[in-house]
N, C-alpha and C positions, 0 to 999 in steps of 0.2 A: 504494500500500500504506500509505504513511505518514497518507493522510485516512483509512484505513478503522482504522486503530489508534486516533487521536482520537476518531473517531466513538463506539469502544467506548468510550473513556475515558471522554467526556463522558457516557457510558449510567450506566457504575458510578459515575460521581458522582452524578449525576441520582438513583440509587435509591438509595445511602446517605444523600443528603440527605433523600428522603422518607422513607426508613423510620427515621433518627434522628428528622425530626420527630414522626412517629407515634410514637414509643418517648417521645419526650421531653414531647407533649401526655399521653401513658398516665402516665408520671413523676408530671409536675403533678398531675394527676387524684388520684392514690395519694397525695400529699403532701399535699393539701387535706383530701382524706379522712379520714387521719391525725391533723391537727390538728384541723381543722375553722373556720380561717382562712386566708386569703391571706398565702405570704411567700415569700422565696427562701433554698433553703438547697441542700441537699447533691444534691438534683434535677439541678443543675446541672450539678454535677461531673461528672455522669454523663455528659453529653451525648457529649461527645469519643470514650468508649467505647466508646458506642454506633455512634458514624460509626462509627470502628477499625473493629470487629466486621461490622458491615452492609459496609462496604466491601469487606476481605477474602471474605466470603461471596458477595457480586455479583462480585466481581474472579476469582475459581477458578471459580464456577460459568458464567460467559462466557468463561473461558481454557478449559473444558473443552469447550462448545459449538465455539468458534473453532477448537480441535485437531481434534476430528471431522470439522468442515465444512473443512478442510485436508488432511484425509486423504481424505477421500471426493473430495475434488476431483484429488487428485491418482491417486488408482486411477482417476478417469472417464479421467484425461489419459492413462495408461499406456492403458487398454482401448482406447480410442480410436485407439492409435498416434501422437499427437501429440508 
């Protein structure tokens, strides 16, 4: 049980990290745009945010999949008589 907990863990990192990067190339993109030079500024700040945000939202939407498929498994085991 305790690999199959990791496993998800390492999921909901894995896609907070993509989707902060994405969020964070869209950031840069808006901020060049904006000026209309290359620099670093408050884009940055965002970043952390961003993970936060993406994390929590992969982190509930895989705890709510994992409840179902817990449940569902555990009615096949009652039906079954096991």
């Amino acid at each position: 049980m305790k690999g199959r907990t990791l496993a998800w863990e390492l999921v909901e990192i894995a896609g907070a990290i993509a989707a902060t990067y994405r969020a964070g190339k869209w950031a840069v993109a808006c901020a060049y745009l904006e000026r209309g030079y290359d620099a670093v500024g408050g884009e940055y700040l965002v970043l952390p945010v961003f993970y936060w945000l993406a994390y929590q939202a992969i982190h509930n939407f895989t705890g709510f999949w994992r409840e179902i498929y817990a449940d569902r498994k555990e009615r096949s085991r009652k039906a079954s008589g096991m």
